[in-house]
C-alpha positions, 0 to 999 in steps of 0.5 A, spaced: 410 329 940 409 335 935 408 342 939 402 346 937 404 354 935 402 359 940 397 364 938 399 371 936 394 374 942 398 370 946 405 372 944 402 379 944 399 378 951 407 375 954 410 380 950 406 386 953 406 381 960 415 382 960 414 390 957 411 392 964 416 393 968 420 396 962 415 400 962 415 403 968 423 404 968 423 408 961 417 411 964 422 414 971 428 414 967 425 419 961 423 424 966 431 426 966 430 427 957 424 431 958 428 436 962 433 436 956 427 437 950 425 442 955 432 445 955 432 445 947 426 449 947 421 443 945 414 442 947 411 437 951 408 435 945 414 435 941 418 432 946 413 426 947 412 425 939 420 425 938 421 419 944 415 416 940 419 415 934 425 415 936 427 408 941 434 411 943 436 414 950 442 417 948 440 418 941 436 423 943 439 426 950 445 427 943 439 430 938 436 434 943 443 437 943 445 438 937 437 442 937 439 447 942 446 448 939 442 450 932 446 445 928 444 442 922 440 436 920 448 433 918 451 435 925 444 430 928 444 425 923 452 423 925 452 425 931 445 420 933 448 415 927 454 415 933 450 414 939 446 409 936 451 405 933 451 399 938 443 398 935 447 395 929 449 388 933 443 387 936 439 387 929 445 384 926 445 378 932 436 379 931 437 377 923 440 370 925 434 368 929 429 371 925 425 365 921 427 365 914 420 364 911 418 369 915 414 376 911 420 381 910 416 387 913 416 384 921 424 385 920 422 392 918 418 393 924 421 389 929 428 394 927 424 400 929 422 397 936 431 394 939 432 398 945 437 394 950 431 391 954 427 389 949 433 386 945 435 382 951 427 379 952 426 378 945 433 374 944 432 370 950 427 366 948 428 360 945 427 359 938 425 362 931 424 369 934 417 372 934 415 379 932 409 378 935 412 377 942 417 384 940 410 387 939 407 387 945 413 388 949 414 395 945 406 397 946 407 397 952 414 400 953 414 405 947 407 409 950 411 409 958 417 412 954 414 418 951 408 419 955 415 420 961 420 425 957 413 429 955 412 429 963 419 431 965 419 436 960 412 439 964 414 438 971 421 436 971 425 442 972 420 443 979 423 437 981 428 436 985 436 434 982 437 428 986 430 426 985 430 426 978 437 423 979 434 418 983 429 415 978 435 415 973 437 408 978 431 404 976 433 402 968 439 399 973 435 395 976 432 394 970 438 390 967 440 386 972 433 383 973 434 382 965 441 379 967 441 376 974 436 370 971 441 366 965 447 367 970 445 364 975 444 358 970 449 358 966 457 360 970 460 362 963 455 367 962 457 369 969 462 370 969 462 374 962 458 379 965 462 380 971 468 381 965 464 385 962 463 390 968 470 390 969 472 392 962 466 398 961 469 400 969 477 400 966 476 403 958 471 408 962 478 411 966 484 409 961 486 414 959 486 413 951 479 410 950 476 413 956 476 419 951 471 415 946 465 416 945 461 412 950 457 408 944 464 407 941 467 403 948 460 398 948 461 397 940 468 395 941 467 391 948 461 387 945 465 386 939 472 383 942 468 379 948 463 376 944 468 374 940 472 372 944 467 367 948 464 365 941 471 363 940 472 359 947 465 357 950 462 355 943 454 353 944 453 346 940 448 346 935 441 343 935 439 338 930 435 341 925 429 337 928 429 340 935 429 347 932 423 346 928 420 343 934 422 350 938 419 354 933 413 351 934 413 354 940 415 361 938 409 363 932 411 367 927 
């Protein structure tokens, strides 16, 4: 039987659905950047309209840097490009999912809105994927994580360090409720996650690359382990007729 398309209010309404509790962790978690903008000289206003334009955690803790240092426009174009980089195999792993008779300007938009989290959502799920679904999700998350930098940068310093410190935990736990679900499924994907634990734990002590830029260290990890599982743990091909019945269920 042929399965129906899912509306886009309702992928608009499952996205915004599983961007709450991102939401409420960029929220707890942007508290600690507002405290950095405010240490850059910026305005609570300012502070809100940069985390509004720019999705990037450590993008911005690195511009909100490269502002108070008094760089150039040069210096925090290579410096965010840098911290950023590991954004260019989330799009990429994006691209190959993304319908092919799908409009052009939803791959423009849906590339403004890859955070981690919302990555990790939006490629979990089955099929073509459906920028309607990122949508909802990044409506929700986005305004959280602006509306959480403007407030850190208003009232953080009043708070305590180990309580901002303390808020910082919940994008942690973020992840693991982003993780934990498909490891329990699959044996393989667990055990790739504990492999990647370890890893990130022994290149952020070695002493050559624990000199590299954090970023860096994920690009390099995620290049050589997904490789590596590609190569050993191949996920078979579905029939051309069992995807197109997936991308009924997915929406444009």
């Amino acid at each position: 039987m042929r399965q129906t398309k899912t509306s886009i209010p309702a992928l608009l309404a499952q996205g915004a659905r599983n961007g709450i509790p991102i939401g409420m962790g960029y929220f707890a978690v942007a508290f600690a950047l507002g405290i950095q903008a405010k240490a850059a000289g910026l305005t609570p206003f300012q502070s809100f309209l940069a985390s509004l334009l720019c999705n990037a955690s450590a993008g911005e803790y690195a511009g909100f840097g490269v502002i108070k240092a008094e760089s150039g426009l040069w210096m925090m174009a290579v410096i965010t490009f840098v911290a950023n980089a590991r954004y260019l195999l989330m799009s990429a792993a994006m691209s190959q999912r993304m319908d092919p008779a799908g409009k052009p300007i939803h791959r423009f938009a849906m590339s403004m809105y890859i955070t981690d989290e919302i990555f990790a959502i939006t490629i979990a799920r089955p099929g073509y994927l459906s920028p309607w679904y990122l949508y909802g999700a990044a409506l929700v998350a986005s305004p959280c994580w602006a509306a959480g930098t403007a407030l850190g940068c208003v009232a953080g310093d009043v708070m305590p360090a180990r309580a901002v410190s303390a808020l910082s935990v919940a994008i942690f736990g973020m992840f693991l409720a982003i993780i934990i679900p498909p490891a329990r499924r699959e044996k393989v994907i667990a055990a790739l996650v504990a492999v990647c634990f370890a890893a990130s734990f022994a290149m952020s002590r070695l002493p050559v690359v624990s000199a590299l830029p954090e970023g860096t260290r994920v690009i390099l990890l995620t290049v050589v382990i997904a490789s590596a599982a590609a190569l050993l743990f191949p996920v078979p091909q579905k029939p051309r007729e069992e995807e197109a019945e997936e991308k009924g269920g997915a929406g444009r």
